[in-house]
CHARMM internal coordinates of N, CA and C (Angstrom, degrees):
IC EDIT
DIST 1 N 1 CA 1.4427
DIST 1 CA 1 C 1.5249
ANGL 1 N 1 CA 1 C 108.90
DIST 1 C 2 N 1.4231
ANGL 1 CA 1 C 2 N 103.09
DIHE 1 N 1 CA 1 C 2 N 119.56
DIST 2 N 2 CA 1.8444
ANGL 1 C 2 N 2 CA 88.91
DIHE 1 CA 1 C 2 N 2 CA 159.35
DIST 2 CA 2 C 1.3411
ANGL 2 N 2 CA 2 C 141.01
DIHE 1 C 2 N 2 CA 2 C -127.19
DIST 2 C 3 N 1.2687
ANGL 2 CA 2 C 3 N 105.99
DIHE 2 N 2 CA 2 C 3 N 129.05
DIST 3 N 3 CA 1.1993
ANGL 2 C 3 N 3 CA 117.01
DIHE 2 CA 2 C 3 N 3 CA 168.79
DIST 3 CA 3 C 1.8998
ANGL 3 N 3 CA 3 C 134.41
DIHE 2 C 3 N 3 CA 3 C -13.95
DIST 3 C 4 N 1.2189
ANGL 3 CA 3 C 4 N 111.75
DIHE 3 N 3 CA 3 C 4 N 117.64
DIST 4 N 4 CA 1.5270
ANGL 3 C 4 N 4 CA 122.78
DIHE 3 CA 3 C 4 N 4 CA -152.16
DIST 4 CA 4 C 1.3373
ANGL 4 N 4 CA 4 C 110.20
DIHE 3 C 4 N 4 CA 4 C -117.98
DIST 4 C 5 N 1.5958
ANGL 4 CA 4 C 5 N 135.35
DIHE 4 N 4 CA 4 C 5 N 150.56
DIST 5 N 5 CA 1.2724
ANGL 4 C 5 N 5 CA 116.29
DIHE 4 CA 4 C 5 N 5 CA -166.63
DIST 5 CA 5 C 1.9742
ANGL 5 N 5 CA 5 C 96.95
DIHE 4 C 5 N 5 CA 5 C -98.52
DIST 5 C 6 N 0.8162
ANGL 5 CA 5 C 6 N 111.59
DIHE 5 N 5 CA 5 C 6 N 119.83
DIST 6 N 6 CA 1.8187
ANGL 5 C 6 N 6 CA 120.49
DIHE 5 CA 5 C 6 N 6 CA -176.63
DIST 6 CA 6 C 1.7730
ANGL 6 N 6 CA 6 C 94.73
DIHE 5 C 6 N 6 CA 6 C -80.35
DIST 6 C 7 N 1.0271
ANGL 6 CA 6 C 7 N 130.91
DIHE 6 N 6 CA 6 C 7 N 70.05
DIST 7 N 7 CA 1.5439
ANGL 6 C 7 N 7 CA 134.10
DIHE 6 CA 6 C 7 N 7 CA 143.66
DIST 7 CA 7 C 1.6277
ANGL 7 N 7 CA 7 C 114.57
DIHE 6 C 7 N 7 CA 7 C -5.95
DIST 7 C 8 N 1.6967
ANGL 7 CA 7 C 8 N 114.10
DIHE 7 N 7 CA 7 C 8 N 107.50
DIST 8 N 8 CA 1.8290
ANGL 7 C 8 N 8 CA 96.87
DIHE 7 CA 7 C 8 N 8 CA 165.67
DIST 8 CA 8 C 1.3550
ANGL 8 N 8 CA 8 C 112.86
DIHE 7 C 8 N 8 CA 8 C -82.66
DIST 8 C 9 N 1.3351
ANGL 8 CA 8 C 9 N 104.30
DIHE 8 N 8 CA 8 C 9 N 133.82
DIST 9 N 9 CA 1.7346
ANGL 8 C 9 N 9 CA 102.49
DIHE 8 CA 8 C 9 N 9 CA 171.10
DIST 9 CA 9 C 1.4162
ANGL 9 N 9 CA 9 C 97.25
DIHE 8 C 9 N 9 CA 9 C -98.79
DIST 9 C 10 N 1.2858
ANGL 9 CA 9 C 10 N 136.56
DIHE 9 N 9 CA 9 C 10 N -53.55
DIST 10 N 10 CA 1.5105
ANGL 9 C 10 N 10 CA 112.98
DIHE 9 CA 9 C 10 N 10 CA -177.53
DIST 10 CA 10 C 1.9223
ANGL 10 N 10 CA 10 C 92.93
DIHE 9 C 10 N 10 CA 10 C -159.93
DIST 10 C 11 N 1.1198
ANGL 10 CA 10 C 11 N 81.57
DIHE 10 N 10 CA 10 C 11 N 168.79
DIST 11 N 11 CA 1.6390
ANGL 10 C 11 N 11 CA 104.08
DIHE 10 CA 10 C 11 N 11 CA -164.07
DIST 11 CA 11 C 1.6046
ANGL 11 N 11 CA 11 C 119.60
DIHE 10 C 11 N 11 CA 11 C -124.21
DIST 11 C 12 N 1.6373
ANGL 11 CA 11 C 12 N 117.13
DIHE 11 N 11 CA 11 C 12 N 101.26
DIST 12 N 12 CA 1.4272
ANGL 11 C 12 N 12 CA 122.81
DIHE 11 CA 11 C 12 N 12 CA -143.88
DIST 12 CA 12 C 1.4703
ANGL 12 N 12 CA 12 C 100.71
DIHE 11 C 12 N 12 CA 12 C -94.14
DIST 12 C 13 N 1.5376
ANGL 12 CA 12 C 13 N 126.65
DIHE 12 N 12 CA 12 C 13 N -40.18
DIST 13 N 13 CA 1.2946
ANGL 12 C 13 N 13 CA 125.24
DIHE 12 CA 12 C 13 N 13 CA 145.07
DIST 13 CA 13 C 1.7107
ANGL 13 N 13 CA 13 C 113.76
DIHE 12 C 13 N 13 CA 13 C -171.06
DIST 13 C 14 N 1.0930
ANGL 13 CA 13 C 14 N 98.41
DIHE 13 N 13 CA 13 C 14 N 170.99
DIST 14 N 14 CA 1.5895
ANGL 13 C 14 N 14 CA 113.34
DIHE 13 CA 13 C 14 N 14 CA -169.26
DIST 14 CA 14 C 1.4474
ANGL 14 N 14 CA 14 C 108.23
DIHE 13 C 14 N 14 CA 14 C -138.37
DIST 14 C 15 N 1.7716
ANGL 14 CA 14 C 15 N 92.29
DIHE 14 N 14 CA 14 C 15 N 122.22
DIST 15 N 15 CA 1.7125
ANGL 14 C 15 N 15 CA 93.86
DIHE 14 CA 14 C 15 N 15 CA -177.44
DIST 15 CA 15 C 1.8560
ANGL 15 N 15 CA 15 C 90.14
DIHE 14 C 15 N 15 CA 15 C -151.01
DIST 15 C 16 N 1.3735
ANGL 15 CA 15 C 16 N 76.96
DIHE 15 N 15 CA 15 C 16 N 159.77
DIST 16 N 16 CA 1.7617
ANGL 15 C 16 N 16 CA 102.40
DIHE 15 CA 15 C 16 N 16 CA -165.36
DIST 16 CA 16 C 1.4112
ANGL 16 N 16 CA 16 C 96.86
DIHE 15 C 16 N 16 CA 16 C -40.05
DIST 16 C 17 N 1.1580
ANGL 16 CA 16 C 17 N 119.03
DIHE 16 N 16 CA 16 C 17 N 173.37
DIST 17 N 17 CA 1.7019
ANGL 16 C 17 N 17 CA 120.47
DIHE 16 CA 16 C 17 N 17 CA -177.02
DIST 17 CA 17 C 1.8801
ANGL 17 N 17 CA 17 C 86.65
DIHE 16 C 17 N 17 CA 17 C -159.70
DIST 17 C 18 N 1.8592
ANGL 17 CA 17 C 18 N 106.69
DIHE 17 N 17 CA 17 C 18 N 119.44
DIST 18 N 18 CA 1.6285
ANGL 17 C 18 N 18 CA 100.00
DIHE 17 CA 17 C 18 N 18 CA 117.97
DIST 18 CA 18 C 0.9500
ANGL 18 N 18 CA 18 C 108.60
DIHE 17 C 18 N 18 CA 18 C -167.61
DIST 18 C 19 N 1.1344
ANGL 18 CA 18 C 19 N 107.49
DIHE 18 N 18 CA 18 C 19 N -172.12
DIST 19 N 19 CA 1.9334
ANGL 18 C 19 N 19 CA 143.14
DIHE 18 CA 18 C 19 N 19 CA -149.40
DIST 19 CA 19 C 1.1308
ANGL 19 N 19 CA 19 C 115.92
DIHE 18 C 19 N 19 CA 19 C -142.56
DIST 19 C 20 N 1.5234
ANGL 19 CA 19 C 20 N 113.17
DIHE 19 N 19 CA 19 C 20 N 171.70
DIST 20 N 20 CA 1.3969
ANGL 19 C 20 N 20 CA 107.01
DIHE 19 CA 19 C 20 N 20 CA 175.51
DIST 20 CA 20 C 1.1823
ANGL 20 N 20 CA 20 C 122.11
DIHE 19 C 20 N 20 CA 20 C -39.66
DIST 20 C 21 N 1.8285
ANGL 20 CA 20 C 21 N 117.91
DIHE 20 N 20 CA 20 C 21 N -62.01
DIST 21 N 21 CA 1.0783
ANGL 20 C 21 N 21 CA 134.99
DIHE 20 CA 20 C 21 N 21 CA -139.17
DIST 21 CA 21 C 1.3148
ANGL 21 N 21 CA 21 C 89.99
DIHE 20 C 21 N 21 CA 21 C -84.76
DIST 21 C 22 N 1.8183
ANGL 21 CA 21 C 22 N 133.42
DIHE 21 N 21 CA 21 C 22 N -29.82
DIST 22 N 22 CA 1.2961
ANGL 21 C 22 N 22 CA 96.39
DIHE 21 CA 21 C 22 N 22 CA -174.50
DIST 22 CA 22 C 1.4326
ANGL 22 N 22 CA 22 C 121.06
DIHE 21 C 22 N 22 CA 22 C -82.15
DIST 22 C 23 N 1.0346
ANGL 22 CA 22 C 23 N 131.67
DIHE 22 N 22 CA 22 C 23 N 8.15
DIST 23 N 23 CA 1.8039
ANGL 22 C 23 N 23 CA 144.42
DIHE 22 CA 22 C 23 N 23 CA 162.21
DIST 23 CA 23 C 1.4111
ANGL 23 N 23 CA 23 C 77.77
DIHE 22 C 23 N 23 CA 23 C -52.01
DIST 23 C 24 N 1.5701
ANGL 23 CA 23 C 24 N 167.22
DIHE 23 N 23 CA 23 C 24 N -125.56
DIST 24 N 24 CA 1.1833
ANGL 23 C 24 N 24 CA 165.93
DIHE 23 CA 23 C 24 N 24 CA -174.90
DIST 24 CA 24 C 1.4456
ANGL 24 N 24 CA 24 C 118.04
DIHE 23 C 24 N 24 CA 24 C 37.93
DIST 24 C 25 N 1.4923
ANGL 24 CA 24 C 25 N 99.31
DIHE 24 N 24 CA 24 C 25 N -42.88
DIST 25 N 25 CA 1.8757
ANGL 24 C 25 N 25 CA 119.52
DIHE 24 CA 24 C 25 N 25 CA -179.51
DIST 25 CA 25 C 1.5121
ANGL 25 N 25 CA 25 C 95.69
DIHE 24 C 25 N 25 CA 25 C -119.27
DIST 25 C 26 N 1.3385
ANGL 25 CA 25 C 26 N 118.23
DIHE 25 N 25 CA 25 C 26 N 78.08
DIST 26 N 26 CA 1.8140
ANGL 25 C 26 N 26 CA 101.14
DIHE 25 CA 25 C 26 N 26 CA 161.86
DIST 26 CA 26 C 1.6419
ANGL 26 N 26 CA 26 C 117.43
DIHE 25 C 26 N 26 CA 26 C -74.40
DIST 26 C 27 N 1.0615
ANGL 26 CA 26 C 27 N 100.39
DIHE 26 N 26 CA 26 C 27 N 9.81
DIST 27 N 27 CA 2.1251
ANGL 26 C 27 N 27 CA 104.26
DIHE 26 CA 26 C 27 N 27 CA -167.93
DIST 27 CA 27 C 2.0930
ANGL 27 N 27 CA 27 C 97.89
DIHE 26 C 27 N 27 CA 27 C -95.54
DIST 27 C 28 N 1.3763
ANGL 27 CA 27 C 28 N 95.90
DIHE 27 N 27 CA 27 C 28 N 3.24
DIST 28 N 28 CA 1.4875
ANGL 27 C 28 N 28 CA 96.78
DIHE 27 CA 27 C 28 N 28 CA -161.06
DIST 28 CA 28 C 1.6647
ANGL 28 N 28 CA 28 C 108.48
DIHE 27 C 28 N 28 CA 28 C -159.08
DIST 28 C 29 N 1.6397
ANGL 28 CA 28 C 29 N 100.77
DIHE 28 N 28 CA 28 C 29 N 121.46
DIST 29 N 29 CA 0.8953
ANGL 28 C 29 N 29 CA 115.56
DIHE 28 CA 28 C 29 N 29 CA -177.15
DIST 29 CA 29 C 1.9578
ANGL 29 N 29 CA 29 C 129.95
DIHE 28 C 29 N 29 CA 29 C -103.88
DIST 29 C 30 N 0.9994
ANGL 29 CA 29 C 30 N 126.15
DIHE 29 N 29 CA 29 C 30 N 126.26
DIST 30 N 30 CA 1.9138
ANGL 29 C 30 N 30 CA 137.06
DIHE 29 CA 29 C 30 N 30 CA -170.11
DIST 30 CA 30 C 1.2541
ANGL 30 N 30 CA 30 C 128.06
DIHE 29 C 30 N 30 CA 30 C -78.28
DIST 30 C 31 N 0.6659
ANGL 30 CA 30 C 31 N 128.10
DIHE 30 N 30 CA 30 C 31 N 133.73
DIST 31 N 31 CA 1.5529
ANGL 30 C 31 N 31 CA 136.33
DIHE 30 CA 30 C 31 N 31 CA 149.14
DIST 31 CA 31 C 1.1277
ANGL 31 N 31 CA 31 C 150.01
DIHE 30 C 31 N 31 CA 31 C -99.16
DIST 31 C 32 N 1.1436
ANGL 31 CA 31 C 32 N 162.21
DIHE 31 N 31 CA 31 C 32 N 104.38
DIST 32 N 32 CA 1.2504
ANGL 31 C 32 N 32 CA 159.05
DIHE 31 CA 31 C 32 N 32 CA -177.21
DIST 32 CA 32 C 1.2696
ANGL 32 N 32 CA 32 C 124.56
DIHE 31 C 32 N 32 CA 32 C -101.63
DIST 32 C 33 N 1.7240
ANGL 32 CA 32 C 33 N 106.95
DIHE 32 N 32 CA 32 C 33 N 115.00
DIST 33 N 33 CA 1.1975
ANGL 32 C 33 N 33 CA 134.76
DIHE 32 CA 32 C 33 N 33 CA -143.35
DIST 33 CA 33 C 1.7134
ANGL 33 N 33 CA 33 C 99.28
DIHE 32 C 33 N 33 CA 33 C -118.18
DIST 33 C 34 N 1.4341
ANGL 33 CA 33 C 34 N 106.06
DIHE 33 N 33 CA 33 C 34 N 130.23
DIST 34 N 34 CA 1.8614
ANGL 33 C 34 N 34 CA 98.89
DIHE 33 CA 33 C 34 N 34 CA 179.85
DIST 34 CA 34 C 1.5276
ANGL 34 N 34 CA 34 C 79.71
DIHE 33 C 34 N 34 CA 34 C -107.69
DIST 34 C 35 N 1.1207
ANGL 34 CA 34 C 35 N 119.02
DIHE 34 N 34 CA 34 C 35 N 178.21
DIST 35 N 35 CA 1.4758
ANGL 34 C 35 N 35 CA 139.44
DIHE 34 CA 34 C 35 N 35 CA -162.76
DIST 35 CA 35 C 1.7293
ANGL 35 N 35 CA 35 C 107.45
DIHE 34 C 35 N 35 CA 35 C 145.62
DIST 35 C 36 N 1.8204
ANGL 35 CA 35 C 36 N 77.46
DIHE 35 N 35 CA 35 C 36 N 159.61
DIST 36 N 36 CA 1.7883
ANGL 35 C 36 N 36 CA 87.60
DIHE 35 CA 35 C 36 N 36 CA 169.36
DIST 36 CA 36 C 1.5035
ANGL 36 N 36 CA 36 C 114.74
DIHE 35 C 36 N 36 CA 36 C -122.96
DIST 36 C 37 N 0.6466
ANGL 36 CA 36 C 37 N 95.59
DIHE 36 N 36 CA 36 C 37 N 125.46
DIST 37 N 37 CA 2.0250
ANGL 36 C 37 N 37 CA 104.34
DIHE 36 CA 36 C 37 N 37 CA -173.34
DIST 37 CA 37 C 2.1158
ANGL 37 N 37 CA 37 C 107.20
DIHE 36 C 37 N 37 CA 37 C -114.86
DIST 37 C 38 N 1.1808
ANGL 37 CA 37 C 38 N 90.97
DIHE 37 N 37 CA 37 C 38 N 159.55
DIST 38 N 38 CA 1.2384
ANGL 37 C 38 N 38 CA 95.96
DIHE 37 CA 37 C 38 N 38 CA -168.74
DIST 38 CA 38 C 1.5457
ANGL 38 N 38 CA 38 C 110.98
DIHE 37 C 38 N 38 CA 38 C -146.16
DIST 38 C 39 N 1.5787
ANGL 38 CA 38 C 39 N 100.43
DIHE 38 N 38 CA 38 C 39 N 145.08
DIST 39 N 39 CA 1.4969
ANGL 38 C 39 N 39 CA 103.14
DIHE 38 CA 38 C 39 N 39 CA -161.04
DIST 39 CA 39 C 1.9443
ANGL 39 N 39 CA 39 C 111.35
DIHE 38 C 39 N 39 CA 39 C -129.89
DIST 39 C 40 N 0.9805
ANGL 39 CA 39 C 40 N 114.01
DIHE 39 N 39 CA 39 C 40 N 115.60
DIST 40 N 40 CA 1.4543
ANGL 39 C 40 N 40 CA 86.10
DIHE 39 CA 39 C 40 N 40 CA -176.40
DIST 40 CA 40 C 1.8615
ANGL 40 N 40 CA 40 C 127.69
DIHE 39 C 40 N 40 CA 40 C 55.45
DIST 40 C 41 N 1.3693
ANGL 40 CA 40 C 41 N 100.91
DIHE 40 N 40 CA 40 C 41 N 39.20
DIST 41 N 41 CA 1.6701
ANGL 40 C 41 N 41 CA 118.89
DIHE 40 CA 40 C 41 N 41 CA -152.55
DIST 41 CA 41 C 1.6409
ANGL 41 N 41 CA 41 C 124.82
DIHE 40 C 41 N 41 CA 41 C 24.60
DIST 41 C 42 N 1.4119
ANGL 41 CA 41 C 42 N 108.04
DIHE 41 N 41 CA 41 C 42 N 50.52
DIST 42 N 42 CA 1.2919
ANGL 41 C 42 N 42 CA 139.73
DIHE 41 CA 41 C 42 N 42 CA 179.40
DIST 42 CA 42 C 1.9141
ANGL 42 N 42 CA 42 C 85.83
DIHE 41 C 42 N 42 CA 42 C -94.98
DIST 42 C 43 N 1.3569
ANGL 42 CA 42 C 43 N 117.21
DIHE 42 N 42 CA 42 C 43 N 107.84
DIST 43 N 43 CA 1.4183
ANGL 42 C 43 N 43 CA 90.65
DIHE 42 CA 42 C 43 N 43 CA 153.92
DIST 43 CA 43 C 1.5783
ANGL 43 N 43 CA 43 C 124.23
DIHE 42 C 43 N 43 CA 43 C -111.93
DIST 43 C 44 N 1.3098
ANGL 43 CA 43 C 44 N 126.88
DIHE 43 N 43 CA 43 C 44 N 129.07
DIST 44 N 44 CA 1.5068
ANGL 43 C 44 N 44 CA 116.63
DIHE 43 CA 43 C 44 N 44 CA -172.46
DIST 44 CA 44 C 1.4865
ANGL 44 N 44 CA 44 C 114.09
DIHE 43 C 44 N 44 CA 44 C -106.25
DIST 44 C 45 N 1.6051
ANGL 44 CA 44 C 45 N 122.53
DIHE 44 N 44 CA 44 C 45 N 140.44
DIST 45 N 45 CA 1.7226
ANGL 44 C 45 N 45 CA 99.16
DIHE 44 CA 44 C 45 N 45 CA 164.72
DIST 45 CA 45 C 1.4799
ANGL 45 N 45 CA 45 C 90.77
DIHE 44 C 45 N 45 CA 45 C -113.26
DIST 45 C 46 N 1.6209
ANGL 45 CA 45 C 46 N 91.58
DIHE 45 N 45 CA 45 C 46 N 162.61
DIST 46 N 46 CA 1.6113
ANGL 45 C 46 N 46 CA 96.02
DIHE 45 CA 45 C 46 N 46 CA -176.93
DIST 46 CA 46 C 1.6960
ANGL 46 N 46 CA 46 C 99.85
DIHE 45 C 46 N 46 CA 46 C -179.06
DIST 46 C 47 N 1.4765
ANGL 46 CA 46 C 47 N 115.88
DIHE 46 N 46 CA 46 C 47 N 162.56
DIST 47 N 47 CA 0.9442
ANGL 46 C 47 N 47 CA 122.44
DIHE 46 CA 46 C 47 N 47 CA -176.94
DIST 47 CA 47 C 2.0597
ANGL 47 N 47 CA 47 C 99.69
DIHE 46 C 47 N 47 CA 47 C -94.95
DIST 47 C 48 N 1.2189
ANGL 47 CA 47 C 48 N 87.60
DIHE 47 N 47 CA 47 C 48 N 154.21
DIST 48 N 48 CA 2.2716
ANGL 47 C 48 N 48 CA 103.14
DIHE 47 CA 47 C 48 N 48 CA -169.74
DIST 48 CA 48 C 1.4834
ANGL 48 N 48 CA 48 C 100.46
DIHE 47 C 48 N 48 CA 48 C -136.61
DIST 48 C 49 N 1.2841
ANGL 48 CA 48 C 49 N 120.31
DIHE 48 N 48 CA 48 C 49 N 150.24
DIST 49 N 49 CA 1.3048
ANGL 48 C 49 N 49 CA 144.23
DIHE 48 CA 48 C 49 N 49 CA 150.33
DIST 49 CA 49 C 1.4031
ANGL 49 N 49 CA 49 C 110.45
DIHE 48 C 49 N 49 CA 49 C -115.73
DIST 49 C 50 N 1.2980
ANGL 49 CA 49 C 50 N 90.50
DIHE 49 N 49 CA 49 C 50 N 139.28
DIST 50 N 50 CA 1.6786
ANGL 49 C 50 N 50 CA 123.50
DIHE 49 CA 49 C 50 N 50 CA -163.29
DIST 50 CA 50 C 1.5513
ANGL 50 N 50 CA 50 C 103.77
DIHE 49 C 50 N 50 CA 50 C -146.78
DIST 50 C 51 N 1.2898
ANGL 50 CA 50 C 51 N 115.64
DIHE 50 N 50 CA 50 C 51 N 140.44
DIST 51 N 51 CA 1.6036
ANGL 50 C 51 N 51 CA 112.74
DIHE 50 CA 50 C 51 N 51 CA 152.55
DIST 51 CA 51 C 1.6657
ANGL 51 N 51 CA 51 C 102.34
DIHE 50 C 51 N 51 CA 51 C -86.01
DIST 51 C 52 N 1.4377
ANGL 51 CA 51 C 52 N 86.85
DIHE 51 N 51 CA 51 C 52 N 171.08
DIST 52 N 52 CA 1.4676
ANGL 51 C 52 N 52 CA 90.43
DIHE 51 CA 51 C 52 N 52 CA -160.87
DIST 52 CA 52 C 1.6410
ANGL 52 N 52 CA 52 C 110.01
DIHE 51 C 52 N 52 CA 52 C -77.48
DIST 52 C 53 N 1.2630
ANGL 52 CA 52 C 53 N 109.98
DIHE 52 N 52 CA 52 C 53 N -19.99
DIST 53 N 53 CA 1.4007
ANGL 52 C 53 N 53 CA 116.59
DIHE 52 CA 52 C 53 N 53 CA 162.39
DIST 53 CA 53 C 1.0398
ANGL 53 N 53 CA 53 C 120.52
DIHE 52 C 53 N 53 CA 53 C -43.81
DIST 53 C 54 N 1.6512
ANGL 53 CA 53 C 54 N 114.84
DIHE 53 N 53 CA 53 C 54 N -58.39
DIST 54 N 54 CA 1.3909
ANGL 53 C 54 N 54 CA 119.29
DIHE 53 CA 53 C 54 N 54 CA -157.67
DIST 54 CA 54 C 1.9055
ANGL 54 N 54 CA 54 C 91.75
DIHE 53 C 54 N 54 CA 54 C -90.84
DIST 54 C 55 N 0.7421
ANGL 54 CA 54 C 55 N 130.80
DIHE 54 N 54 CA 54 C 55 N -23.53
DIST 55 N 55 CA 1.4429
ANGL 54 C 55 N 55 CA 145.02
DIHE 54 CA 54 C 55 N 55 CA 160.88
DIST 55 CA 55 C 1.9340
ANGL 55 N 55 CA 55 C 112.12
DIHE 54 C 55 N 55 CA 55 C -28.90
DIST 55 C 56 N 1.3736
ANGL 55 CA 55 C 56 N 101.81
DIHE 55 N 55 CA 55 C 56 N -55.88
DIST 56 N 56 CA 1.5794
ANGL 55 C 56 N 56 CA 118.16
DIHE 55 CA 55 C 56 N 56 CA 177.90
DIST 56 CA 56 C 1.5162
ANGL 56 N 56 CA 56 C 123.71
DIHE 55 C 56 N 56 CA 56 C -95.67
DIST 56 C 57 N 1.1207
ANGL 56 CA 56 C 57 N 103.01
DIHE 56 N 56 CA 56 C 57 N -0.84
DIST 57 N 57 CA 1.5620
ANGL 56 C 57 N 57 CA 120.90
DIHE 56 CA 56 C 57 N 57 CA 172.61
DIST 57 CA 57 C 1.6624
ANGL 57 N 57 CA 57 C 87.74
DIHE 56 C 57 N 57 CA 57 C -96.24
DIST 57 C 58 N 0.8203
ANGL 57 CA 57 C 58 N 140.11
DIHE 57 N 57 CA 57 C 58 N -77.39
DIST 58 N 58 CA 1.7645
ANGL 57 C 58 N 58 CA 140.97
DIHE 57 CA 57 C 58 N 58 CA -164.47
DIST 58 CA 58 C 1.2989
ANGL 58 N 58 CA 58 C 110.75
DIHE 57 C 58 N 58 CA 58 C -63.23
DIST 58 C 59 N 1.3853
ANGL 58 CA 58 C 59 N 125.65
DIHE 58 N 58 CA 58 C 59 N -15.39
DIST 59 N 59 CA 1.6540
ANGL 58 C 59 N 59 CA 130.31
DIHE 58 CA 58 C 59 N 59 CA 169.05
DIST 59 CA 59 C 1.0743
ANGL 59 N 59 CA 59 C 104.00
DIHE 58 C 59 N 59 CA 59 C -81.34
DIST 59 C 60 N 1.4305
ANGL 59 CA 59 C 60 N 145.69
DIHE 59 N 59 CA 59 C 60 N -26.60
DIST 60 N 60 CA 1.1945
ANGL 59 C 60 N 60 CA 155.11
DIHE 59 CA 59 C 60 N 60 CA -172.62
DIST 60 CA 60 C 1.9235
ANGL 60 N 60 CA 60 C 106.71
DIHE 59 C 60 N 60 CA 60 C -99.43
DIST 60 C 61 N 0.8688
ANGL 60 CA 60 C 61 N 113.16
DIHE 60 N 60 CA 60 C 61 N -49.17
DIST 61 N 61 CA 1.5192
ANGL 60 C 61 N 61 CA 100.21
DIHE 60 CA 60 C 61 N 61 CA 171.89
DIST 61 CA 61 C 1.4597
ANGL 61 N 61 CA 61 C 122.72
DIHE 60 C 61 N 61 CA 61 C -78.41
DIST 61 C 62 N 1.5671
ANGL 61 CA 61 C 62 N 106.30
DIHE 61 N 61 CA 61 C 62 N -29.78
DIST 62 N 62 CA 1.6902
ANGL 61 C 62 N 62 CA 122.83
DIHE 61 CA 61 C 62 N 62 CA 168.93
DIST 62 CA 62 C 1.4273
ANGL 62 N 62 CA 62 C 92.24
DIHE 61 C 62 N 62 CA 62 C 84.53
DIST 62 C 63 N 1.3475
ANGL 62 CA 62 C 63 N 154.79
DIHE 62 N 62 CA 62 C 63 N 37.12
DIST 63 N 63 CA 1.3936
ANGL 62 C 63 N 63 CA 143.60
DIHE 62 CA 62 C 63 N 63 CA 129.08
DIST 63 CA 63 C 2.0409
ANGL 63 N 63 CA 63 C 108.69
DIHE 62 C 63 N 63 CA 63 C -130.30
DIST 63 C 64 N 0.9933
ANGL 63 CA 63 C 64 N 116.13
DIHE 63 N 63 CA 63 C 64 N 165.49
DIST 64 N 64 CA 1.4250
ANGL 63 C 64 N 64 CA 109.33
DIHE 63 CA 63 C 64 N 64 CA 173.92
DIST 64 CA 64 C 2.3576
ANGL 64 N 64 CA 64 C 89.10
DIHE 63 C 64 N 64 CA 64 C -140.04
DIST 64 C 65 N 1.4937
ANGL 64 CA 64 C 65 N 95.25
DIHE 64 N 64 CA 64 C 65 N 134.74
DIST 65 N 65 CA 1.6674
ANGL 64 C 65 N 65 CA 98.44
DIHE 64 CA 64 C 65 N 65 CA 160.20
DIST 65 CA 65 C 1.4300
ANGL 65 N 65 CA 65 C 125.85
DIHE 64 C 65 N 65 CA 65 C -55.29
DIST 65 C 66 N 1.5742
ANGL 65 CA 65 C 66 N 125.65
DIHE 65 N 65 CA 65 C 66 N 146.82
DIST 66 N 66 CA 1.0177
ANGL 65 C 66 N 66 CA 137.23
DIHE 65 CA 65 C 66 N 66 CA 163.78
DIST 66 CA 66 C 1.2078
ANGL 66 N 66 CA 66 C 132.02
DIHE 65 C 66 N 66 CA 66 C -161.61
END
COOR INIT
IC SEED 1 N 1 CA 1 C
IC BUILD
């Protein structure tokens, strides 16, 4: 499978996110981000989990891999 660059077109909102599993990572904190991103003029909206790290690295380049 390979990995594709998912383009943000816009960003509807982002709020803290957790779950069980993220008690798993206490060193690191999530977000969950709805947005619509677009791939190959595929456009999708949908809700994402991100740490917040990887969260501000992909707001800043404006696509994240997948």
């Amino acid at each position: 499978m390979n990995l594709l660059e998912q383009y943000i077109l816009e960003v509807f909102s982002v709020e803290p996110y957790e779950s069980d599993w993220t008690s798993e990572f206490p060193e690191r904190k999530f977000v969950k981000v709805n947005m619509k991103t677009t791939c190959y003029g595929v456009e999708i909206t949908g809700d994402h989990i991100f740490n917040t790290e990887e969260w501000e690295k992909y707001q800043k380049q404006g696509y994240y891999m997948a």
